[in-house]
C-alpha positions in Angstrom: 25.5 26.0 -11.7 24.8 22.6 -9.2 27.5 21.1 -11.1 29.9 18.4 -9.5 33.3 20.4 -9.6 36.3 18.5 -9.0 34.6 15.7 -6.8 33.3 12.2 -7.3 31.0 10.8 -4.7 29.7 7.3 -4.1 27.2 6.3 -3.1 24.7 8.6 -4.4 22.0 7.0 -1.5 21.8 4.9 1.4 18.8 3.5 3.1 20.5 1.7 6.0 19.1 -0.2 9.4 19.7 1.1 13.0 22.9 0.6 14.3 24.3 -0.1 11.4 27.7 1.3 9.8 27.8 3.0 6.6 30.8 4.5 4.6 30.9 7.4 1.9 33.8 8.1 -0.6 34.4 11.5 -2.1 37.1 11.3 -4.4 39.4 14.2 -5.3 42.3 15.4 -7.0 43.0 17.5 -3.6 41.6 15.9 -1.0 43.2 17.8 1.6 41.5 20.9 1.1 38.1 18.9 0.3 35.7 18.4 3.8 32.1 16.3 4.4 29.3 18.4 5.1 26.0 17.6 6.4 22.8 19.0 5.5 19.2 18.0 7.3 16.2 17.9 4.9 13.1 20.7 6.2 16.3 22.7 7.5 18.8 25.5 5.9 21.4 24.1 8.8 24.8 23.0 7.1 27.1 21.3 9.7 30.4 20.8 9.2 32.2 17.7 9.7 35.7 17.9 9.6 37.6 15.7 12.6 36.8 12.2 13.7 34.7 11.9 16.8 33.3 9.0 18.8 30.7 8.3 16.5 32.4 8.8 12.7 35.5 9.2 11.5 37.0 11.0 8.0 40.2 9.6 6.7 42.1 10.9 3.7 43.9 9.3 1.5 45.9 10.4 -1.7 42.9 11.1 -3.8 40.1 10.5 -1.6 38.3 11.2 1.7 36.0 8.7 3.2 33.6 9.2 6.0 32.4 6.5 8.3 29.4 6.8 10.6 29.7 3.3 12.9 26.4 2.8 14.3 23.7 5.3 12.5 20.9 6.6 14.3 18.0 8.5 13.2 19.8 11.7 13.7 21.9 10.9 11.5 19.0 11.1 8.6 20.0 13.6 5.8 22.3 14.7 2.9 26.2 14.5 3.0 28.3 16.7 0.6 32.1 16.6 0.1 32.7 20.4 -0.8 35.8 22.7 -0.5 36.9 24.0 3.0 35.5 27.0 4.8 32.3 26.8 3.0 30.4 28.3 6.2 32.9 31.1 6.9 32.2 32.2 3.2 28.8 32.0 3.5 28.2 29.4 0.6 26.2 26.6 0.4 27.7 23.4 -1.0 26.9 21.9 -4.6 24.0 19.4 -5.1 25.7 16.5 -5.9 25.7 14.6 -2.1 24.5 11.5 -0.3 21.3 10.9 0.9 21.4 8.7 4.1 18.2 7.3 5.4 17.7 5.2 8.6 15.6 2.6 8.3 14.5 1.0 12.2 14.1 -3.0 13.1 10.5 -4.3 13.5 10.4 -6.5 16.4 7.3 -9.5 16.4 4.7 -7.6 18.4 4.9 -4.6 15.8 4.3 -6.8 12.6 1.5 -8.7 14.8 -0.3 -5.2 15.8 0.1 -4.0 12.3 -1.2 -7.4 10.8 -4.1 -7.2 13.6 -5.2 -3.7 12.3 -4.9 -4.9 8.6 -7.2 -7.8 9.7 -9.8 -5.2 11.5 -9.6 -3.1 8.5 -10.5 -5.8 5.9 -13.7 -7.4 8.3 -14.4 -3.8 8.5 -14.4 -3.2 5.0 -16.3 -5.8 4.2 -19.1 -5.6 6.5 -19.7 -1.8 5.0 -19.3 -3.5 1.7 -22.7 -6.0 2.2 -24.4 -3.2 3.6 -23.8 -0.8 0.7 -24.7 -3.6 -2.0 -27.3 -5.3 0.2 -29.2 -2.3 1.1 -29.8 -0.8 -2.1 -31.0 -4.2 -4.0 -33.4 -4.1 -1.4 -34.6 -1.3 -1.4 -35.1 -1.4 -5.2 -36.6 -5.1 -4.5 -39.3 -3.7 -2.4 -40.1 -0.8 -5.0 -40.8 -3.5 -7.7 -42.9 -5.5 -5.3 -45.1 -2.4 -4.3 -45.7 -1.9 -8.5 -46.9 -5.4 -8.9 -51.1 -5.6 -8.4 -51.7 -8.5 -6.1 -54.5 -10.1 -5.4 -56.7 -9.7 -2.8 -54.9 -10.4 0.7 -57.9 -12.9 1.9 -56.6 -15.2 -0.2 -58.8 -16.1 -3.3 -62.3 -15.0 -3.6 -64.6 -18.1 -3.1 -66.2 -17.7 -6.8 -62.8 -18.4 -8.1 -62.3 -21.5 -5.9 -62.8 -24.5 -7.4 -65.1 -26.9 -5.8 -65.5 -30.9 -5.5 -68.8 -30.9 -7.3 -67.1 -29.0 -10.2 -64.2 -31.7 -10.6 -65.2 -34.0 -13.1 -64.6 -37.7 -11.9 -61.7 -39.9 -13.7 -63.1 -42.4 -16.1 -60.6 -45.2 -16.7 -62.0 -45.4 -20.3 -59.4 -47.4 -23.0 -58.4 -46.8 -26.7 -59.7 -48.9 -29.0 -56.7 -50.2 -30.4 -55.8 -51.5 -26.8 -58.7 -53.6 -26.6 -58.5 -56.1 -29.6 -60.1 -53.9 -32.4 -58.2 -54.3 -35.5 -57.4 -50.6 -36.9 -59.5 -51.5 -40.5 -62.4 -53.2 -38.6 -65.3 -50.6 -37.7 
């Protein structure tokens, strides 16, 4: 049940660029009777590929088969399986054991500039909502701790509380004893 009877296949997946060619090896004790499959992910489709065309070809050998797709397209995304002949006329569906072939594409310089342009408009953007959501909040709580503080009257302070010159008392430039000459045992 899923097994892999009678057939090896290498390699198990393939993440390939555009245009690129890439080869798959199913080997068997009968190849001859042995045929590549291709199934597309999402779909219950099986396509059989059996002769060479313009855009792969399928060579057998004594004890292998190998299929070669010269320049991959997107199309060409899916899961190949080497599985006995006639499989569609018999209404079967091939075992699990196939290739998984995904096309990767070529970035060119204005697509990695626009993406790095959006990355840069995502971070300012991110951090403008990031001062906003730790500045408003501090704040806010600032002005709720100011509001619980009594202050004092907004005039300023109350004239009784002001000092005035005529309660300064003036600087005496009086000196210590000992400065003068006085001997610390004389009285």
């Amino acid at each position: 049940g899923g097994g892999c009877p009678m057939t090896q296949q290498h390699p198990r997946y393939v993440a390939a660029k555009k245009n690129m060619p890439v080869h798959f090896i199913c080997y068997s004790k009968e190849p001859h009777s042995m045929q590549w499959y291709k199934m597309v992910e999402g779909s219950n489709d099986l396509y059989e590929l059996d002769n060479s065309t313009s855009r792969y070809s399928i060579e057998r050998k004594d004890k292998f088969i190998n299929f070669t797709i010269f320049r991959i397209t997107y199309e060409d995304n899916g899961i190949y399986v080497c599985d006995s002949k006639n499989l569609t006329v018999e209404k079967k569906r091939p075992h699990l054991c196939g290739t998984e072939l995904r096309v990767v594409g070529h970035s060119n310089i204005q697509q990695i500039q626009s993406r790095n342009t959006l990355k840069d408009a995502i971070i300012i953007i991110q951090s403008i909502l990031l001062v906003i959501f730790i500045s408003v909040p501090m704040l806010l709580f600032l002005d709720k701790v100011s509001d619980g503080i009594s202050s004092p009257s907004s005039d300023g302070l109350e004239v009784e509380q002001m000092a005035t010159y005529e309660d300064i008392t003036p600087f005496r430039d009086v000196k210590a004893k000992w400065t003068v000459g006085e001997h610390p045992g004389e009285e």
